[in-house]
VEXFIPA-450142 format. One record per residue (C-alpha): x, y, z. Coordinates in nm, 2 decimals, padded with zeros to 4 digits. Layout:
BEGIN
X,Y,Z $
...
***
This chain:
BEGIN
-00.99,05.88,-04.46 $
-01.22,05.60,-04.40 $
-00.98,05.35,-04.52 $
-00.72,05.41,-04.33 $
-00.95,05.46,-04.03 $
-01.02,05.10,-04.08 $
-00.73,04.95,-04.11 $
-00.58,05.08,-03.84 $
-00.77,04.87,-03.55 $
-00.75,04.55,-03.80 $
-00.37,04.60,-03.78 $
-00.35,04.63,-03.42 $
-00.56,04.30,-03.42 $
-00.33,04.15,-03.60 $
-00.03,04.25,-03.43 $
-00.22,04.09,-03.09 $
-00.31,03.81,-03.20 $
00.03,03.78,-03.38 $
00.19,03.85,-03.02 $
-00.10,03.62,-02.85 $
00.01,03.32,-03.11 $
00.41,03.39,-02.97 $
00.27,03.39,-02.61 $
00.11,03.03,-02.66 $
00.41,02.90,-02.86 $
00.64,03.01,-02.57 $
00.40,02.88,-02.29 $
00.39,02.55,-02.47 $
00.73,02.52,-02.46 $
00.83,02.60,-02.09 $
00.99,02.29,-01.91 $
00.72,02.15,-01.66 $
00.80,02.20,-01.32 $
00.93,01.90,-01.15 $
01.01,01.72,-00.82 $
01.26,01.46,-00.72 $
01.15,01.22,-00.43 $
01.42,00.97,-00.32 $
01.38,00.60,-00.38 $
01.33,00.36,-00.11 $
01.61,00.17,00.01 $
01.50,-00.15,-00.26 $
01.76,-00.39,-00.09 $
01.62,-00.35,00.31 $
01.26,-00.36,00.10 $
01.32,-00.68,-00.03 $
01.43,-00.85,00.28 $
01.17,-00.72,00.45 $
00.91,-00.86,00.20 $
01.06,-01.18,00.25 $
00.99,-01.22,00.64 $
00.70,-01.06,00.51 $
00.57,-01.38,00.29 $
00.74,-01.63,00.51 $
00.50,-01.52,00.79 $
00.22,-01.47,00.58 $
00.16,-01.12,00.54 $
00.00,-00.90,00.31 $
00.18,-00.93,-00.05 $
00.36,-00.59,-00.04 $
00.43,-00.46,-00.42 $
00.45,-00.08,-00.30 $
00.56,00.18,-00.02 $
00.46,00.53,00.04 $
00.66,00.86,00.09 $
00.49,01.14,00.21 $
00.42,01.45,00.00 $
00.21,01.77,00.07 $
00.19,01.99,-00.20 $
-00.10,02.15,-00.39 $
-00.15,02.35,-00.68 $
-00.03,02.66,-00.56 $
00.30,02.49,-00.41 $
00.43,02.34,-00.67 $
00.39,02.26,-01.07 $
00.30,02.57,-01.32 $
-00.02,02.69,-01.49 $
00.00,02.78,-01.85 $
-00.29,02.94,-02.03 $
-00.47,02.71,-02.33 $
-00.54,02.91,-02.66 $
-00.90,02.87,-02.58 $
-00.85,03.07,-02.27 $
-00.87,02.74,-02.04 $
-00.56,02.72,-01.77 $
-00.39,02.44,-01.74 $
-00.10,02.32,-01.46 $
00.11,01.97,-01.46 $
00.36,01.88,-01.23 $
00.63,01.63,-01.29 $
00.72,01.39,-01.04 $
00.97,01.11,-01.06 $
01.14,00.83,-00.83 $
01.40,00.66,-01.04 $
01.35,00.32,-01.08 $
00.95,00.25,-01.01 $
00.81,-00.02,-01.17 $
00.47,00.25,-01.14 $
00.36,00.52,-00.92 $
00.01,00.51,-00.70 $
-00.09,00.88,-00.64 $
-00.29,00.91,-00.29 $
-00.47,01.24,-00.25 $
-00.60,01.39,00.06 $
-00.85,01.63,-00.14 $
-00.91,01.58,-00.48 $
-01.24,01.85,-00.56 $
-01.32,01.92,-00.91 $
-01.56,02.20,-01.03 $
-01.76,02.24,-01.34 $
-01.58,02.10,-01.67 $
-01.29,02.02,-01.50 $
-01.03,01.76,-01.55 $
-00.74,01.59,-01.48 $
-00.49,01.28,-01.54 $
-00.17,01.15,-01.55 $
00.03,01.11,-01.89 $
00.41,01.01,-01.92 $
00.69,01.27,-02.04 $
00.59,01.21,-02.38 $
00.24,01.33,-02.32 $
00.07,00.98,-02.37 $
-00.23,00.90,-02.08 $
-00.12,00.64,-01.79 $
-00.47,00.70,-01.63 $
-00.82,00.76,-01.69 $
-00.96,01.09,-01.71 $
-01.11,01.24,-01.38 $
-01.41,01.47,-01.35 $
-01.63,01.57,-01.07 $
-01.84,01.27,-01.18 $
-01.57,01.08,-00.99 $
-01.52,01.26,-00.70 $
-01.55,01.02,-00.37 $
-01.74,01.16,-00.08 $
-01.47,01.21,00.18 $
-01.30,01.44,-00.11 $
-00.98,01.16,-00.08 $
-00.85,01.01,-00.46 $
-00.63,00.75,-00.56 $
-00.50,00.73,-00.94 $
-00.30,00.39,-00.90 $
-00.05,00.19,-01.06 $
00.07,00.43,-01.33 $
00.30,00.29,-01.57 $
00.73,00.41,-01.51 $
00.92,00.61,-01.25 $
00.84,00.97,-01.42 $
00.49,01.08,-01.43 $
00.29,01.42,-01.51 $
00.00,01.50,-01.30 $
-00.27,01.73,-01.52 $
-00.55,01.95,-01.45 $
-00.76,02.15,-01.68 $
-00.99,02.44,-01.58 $
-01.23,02.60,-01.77 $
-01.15,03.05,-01.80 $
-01.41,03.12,-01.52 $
-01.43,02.78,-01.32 $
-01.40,02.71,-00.95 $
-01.06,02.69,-00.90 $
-00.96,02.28,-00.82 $
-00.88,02.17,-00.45 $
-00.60,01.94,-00.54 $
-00.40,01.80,-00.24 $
-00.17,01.50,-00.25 $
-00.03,01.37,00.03 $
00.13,01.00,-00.05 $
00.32,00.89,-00.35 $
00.37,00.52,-00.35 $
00.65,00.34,-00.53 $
00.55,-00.03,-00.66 $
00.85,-00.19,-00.75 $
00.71,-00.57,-00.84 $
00.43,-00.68,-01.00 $
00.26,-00.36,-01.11 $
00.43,-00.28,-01.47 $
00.14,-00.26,-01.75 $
00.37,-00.47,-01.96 $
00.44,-00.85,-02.14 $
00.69,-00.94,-01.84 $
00.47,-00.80,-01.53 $
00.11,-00.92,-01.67 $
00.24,-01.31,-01.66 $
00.49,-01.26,-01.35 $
00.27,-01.54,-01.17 $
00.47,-01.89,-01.13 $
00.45,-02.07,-01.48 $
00.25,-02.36,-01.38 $
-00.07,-02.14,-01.31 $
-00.37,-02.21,-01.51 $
-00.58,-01.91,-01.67 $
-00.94,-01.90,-01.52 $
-01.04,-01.95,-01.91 $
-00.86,-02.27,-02.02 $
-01.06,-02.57,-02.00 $
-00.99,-02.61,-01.62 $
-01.23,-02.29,-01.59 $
-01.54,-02.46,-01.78 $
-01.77,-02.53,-01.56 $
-01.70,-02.20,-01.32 $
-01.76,-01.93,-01.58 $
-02.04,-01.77,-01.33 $
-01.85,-01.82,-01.03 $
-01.53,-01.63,-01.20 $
-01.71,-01.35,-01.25 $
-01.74,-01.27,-00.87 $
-01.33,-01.29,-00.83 $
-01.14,-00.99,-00.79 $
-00.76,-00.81,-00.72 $
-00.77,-00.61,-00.45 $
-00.52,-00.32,-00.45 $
-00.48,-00.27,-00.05 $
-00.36,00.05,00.06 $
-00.25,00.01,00.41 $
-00.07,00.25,00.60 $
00.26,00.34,00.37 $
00.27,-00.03,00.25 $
00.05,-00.10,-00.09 $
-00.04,-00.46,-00.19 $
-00.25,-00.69,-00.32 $
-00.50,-00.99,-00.21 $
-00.81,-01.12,-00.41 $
-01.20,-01.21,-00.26 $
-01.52,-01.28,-00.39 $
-01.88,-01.09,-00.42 $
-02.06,-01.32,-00.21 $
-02.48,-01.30,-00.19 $
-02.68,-01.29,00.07 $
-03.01,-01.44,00.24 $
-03.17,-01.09,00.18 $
-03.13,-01.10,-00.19 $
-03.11,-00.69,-00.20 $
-02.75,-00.72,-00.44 $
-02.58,-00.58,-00.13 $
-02.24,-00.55,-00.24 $
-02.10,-00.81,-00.01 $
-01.69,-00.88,-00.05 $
-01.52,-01.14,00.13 $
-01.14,-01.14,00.17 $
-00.91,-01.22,00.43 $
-00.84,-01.06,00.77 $
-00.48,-01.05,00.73 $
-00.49,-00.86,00.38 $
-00.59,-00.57,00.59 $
-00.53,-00.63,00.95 $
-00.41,-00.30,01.02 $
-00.57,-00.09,00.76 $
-00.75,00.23,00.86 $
-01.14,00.32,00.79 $
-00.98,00.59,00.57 $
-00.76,00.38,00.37 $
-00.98,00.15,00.29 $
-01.21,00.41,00.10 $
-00.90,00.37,-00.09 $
-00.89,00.00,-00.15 $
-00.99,-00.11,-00.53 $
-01.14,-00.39,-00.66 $
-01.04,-00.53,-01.04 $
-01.34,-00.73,-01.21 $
-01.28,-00.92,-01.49 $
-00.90,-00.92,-01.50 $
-00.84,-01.23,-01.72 $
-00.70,-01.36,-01.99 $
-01.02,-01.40,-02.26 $
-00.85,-01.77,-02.37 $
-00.60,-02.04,-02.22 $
-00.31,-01.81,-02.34 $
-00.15,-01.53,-02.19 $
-00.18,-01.19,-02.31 $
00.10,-00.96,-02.43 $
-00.01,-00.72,-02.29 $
-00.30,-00.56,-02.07 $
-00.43,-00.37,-02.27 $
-00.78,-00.20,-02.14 $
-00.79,-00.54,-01.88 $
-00.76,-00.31,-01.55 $
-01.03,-00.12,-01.66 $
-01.36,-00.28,-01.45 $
-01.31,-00.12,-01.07 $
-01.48,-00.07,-00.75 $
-01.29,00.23,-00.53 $
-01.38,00.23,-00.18 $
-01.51,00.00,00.07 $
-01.62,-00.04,00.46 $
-01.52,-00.27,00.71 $
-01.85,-00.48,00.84 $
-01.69,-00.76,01.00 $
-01.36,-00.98,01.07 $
-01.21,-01.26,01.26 $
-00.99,-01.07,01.53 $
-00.76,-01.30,01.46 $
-00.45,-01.13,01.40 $
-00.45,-01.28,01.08 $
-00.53,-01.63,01.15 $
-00.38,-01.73,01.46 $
-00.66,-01.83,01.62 $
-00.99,-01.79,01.43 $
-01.06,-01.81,01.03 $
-00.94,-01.48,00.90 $
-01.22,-01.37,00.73 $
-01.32,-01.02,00.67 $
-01.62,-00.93,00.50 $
-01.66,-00.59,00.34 $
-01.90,-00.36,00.18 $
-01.80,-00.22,-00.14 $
-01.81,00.15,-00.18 $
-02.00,00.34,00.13 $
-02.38,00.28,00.19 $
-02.42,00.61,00.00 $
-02.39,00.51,-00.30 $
-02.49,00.15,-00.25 $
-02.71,00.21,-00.53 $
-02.47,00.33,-00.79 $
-02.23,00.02,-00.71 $
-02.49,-00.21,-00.73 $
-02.57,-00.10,-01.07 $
-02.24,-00.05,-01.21 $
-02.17,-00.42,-01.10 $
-02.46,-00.52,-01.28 $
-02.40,-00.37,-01.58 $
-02.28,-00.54,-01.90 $
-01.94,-00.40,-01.90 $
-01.88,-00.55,-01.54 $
-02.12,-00.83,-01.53 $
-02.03,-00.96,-01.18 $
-02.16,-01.25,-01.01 $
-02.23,-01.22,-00.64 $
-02.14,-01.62,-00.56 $
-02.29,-01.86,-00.30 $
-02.18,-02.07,00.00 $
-02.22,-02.33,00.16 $
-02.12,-02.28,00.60 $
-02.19,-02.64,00.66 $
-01.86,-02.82,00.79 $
-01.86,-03.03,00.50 $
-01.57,-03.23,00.37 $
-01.53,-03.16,00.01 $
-01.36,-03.38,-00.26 $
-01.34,-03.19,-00.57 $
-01.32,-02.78,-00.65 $
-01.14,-02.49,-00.74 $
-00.94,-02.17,-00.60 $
-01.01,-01.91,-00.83 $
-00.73,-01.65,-00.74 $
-00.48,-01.33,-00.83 $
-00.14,-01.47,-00.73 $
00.13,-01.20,-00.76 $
-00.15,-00.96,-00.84 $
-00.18,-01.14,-01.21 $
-00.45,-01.20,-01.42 $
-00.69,-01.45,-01.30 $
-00.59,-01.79,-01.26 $
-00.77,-02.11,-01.09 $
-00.61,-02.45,-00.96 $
-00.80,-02.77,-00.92 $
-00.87,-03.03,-00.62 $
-00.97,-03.35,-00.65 $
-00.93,-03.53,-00.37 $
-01.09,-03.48,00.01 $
-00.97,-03.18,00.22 $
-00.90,-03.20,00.55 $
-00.97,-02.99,00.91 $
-00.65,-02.80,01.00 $
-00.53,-02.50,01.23 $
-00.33,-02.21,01.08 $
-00.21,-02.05,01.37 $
-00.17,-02.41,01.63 $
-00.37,-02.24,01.88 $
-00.75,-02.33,01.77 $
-00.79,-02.65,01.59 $
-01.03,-02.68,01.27 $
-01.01,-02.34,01.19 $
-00.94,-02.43,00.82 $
-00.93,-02.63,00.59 $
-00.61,-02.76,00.42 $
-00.59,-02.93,00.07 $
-00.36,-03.03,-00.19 $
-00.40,-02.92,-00.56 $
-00.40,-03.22,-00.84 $
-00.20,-03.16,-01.20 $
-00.44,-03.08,-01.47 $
-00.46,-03.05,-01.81 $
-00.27,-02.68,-01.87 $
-00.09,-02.71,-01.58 $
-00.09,-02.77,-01.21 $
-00.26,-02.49,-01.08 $
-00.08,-02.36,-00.71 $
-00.12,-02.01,-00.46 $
00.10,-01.74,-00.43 $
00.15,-01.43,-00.25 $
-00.18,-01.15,-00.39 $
-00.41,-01.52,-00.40 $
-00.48,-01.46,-00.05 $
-00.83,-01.38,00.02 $
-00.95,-01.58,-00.24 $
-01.23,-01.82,-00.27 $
-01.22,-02.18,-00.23 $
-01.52,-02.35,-00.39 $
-01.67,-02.71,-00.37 $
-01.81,-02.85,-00.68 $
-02.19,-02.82,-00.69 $
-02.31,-02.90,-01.05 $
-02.28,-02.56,-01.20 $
-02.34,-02.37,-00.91 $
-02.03,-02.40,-00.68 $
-02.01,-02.28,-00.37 $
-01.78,-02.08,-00.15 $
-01.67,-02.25,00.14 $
-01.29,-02.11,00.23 $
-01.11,-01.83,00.21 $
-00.72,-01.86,00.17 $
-00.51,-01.79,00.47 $
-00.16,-01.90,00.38 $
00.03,-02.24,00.24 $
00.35,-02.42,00.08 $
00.25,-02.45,-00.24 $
00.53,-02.41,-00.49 $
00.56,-02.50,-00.87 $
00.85,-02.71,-00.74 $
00.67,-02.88,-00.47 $
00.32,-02.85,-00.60 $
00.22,-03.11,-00.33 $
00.22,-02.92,-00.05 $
-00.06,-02.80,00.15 $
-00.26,-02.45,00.10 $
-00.50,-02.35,00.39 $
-00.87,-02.20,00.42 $
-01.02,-02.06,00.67 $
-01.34,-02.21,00.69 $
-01.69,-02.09,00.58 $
-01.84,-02.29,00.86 $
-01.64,-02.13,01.15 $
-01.64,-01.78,00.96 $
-02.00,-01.81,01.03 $
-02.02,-01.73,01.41 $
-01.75,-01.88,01.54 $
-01.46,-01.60,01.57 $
-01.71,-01.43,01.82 $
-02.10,-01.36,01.88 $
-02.08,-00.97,01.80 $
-02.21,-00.89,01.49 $
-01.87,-00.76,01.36 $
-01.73,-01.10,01.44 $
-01.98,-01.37,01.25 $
-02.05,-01.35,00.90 $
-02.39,-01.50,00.93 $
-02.51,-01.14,01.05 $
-02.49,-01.03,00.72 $
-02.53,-01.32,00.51 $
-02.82,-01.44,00.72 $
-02.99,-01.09,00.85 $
-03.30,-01.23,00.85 $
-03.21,-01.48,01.07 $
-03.33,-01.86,00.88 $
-03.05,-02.05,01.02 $
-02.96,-02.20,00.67 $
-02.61,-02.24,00.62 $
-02.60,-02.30,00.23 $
-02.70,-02.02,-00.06 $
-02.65,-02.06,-00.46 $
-02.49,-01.76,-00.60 $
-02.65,-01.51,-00.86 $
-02.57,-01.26,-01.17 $
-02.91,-01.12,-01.06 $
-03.02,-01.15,-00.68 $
-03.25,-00.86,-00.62 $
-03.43,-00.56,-00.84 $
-03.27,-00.24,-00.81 $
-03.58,-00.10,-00.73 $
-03.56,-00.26,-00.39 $
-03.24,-00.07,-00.34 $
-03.28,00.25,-00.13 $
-03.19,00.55,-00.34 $
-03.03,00.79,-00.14 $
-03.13,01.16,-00.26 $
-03.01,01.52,-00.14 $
-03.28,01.53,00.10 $
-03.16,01.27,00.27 $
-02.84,01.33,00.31 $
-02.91,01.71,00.52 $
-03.06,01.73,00.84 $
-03.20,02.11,00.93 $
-03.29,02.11,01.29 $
-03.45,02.27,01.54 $
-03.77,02.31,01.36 $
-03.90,02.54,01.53 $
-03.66,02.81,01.65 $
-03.61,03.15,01.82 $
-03.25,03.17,01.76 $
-03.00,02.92,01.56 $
-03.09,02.64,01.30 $
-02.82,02.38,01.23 $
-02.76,02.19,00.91 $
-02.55,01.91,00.87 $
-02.52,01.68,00.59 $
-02.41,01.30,00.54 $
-02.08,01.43,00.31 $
-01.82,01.63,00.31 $
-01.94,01.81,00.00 $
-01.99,02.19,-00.05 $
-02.35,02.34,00.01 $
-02.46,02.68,-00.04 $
-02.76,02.79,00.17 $
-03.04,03.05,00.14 $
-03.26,03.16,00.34 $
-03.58,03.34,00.15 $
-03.85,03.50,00.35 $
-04.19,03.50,00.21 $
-04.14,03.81,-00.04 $
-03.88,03.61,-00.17 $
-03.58,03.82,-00.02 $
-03.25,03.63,00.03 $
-03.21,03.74,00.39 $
-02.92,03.53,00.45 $
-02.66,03.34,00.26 $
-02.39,03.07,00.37 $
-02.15,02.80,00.21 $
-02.13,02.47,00.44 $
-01.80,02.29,00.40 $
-01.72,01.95,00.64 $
-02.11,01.84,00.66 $
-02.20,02.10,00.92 $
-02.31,02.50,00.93 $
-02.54,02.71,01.11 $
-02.79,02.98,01.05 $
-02.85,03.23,01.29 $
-03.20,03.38,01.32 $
-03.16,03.63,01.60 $
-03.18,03.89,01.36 $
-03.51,03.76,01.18 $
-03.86,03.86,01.23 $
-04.09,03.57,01.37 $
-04.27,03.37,01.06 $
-04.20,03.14,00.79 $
-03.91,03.11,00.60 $
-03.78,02.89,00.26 $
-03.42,02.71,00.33 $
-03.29,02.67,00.00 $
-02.99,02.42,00.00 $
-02.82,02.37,-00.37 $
-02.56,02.18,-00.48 $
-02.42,02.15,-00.81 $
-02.75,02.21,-00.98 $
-02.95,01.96,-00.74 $
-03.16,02.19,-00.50 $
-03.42,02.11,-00.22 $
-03.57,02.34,-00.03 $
-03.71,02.31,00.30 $
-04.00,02.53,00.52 $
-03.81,02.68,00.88 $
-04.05,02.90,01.14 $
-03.87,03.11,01.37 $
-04.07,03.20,01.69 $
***
């Protein structure tokens, strides 16, 4: 009797996890949701793009479409053998060179991931956790490889469901392919930044970067500089041009990213990219600009801050590290004619390239209206080539030779360059009249921020190391939440610097949880009417960081 007691439950264990086994096989094997979104109108796009370069616009490589869907709308959730859920949508939109995913609310809890793979299950992205959640809860996973693309997310049995919300897909069609053809699509007579050409500006190199510009439903690409500053506190300084973002939002450009080190690592071209795309900066802020329209009748200049002053700390260090090992690069604002230097530049969004000068520039206008605005230049044949601009080099730096410590002293607006008619003119705005000459506001000069302590002088060397990160403000929990009025009969408000989900206790002195609230959007409010005049503990936690803070209601 006691045997065949026993074998009874093993049997029915067997036969579930026999029937458990068939459930998982047949989950595996369900089709993944999918969604079609029509293709832009590739012919009209082109022409566009070519008014669009003739008049000097941002390089366009992409455009959006508008999707709102979520995790409950759309795709499917299958359940992992070790109880984790899973859910992946397919999207395609025949014909993409790659697809940039913009989401309005991309919240990840606990152990959670996600990424995009192709239909064959192979990554196109890096893996996202809550480590890389942005503060405004907005994401961008960019430049994904081919027209069909799986979005993934992973959750743990008992995790916090995922807040996943997308709201633009963007469809590059030119110069965005991870691939032989789309890594050397710049004009042939471009030099790599590491042929012999590139020599004697291995420091400054390191402070070049693409810029993938998010603007609106267009998607493109300029490049810019770290640049340092009088201060020496590593601010994360970026100067571009104005008209690589002339109409961007505040909210798009915590979307911008910055590519470091994207290069070949010799004179010769790469097959492929390989892990090249992998040094980036997401985010930035707006600090100042030429209000120019572009160039038409200042510098165009605008001068960013890369990520948010939150987490200046954090992008400061990662920039430092060895893996990015940027270089924040000097200047020189003097109006100075130069005779020899570089442009160290992105054209067509490719890997880093740099053309030579070697004869004197010369004051110009970009726009007619204001002379000596810029500065305008030819570029001289060199030894791998005869280096020119194109369409993504704008924003770059131009650089006068200083004995192994050049200096910035243009940014590039626009030109004629070709690789047929090499001898045409490219144009800089100038460092000198970027310096206060667009306007006296602080948002119009770049000497407010390059020169905030004021010393009037107009030249700076550039640095790998320009401050100790111990001079760097660390910004804690404490200081992002406010709890105010402090003393109160009635109400006490909290607000917070980010839009990041707080739970709040209030504990009297017994150590009773006499109320409990979640704050969502950086505000909330705690009512007291109902408390007993005294002290009371505000305990605010998020994500295992906690701070607590001492209330008295009267």
């Amino acid at each position: 009797m006691n045997k065949k007691i026993t074998i009874l439950p093993l049997r029915i264990a067997l036969i579930l996890a026999l029937i458990f086994q068939l459930f998982k096989a047949f989950a595996a094997e369900q089709p993944i949701p999918s969604l079609s979104i029509m293709s832009p109108d590739l012919n009209s796009t082109v022409k566009e793009d070519a008014e669009r370069d003739k008049a000097g616009m941002l390089y366009r490589v992409g455009v959006a479409t508008t999707i709102q869907l979520n995790t409950n709308s759309h795709g499917g959730w299958i359940t992992l053998a070790n109880r984790s859920r899973k859910w992946q949508l397919l999207i395609n939109q025949k014909g993409a060179e790659s697809l940039t995913f913009i989401f309005k609310k991309f919240v990840l809890y606990g152990n959670s991931t996600f990424w995009v793979e192709n239909k064959k299950g192979e990554r196109i992205s890096k893996e996202f956790t809550k480590d890389d959640m942005l503060e405004d809860w907005q994401q961008i996973i960019s430049m994904c490889a081919g027209d069909e693309a799986v979005l993934t997310l992973v959750e743990d049995e008992y995790a916090t469901s995922s807040e996943i919300e997308l709201d633009r897909v963007f469809y590059n069609y030119r110069s965005t392919v991870r691939s032989t053809e789309k890594i050397n699509e710049s004009a042939s007579c471009e030099v790599n930044v590491n042929c012999s050409e590139g020599n004697e500006y291995q420091d400054e190199k390191r402070g070049v970067a693409r810029i993938y510009i998010i603007e609106g439903n267009s998607a493109g690409y300029c490049s810019g500089s770290l640049i340092n500053n009088k201060a020496k506190d590593c601010k994360p300084l970026f100067l571009t041009a104005l008209h690589c973002g002339v109409s961007t939002s505040a909210n798009d450009m915590k979307l911008w990213q910055f590519f470091f080190n994207y290069e070949a690592v010799s004179c010769s071209n790469p097959s492929s990219v390989g892990n090249l795309e992998s040094h980036y900066i997401t985010g930035c802020m707006r600090l100042a600009d030429a209000n120019d329209n572009g160039g038409d009748t200042g510098s165009d200049f605008l001068l960013l801050q890369l990520g948010t002053s939150q987490n200046q700390a954090t992008i400061i260090e990662t920039l430092k590290s060895s893996s990015f090992n940027a270089y924040w690069n000097g200047w020189d604002a003097n109006n100075t004619v130069s005779s020899k230097g570089v442009g160290i530049h992105h054209p067509a969004g490719d890997i880093k390239k740099i053309s030579t000068y070697t004869s004197a520039i010369y004051s110009d206008t970009y726009g007619g209206s204001v002379p000596n605005t810029h500065w305008s230049l030819t570029w001289a044949s060199t030894s791998n080539g005869h280096g020119i601009t194109e369409g993504g080099s704008s924003g770059s730096p131009l650089f006068t030779y200083n004995n192994g410590n050049s200096r910035i002293i243009g940014t590039l607006t626009g030109g004629s360059s070709y690789c047929n008619t090499p001898n045409d003119p490219d144009t800089y705005g100038k460092m000198s009249y970027h310096w206060s000459s667009n306007g006296t506001a602080s948002n119009r000069k770049v000497s407010a921020y390059l020169d905030p302590q004021s010393t009037g002088e107009k030249t700076m060397d550039g640095s790998s190391n320009p401050c100790s990160l111990a001079s760097v403000p660390k910004i804690t929990l404490e200081d992002k939440i406010k709890v105010y009025p402090n003393p109160s009969n009635n109400i006490i408000h909290i607000e917070t610097s980010m839009n990041e989900i707080y739970q709040v206790q209030i504990i009297d002195l017994l150590g009773n949880i006499v109320q409990e609230i979640s704050i969502e959007k950086g505000k909330g409010n705690l009512s007291l009417t109902d408390l007993s005049n005294g002290i009371y503990q505000v305990k605010i936690t998020r994500e295992g960081m906690t701070i607590t803070k001492s209330i008295v209601k009267i």
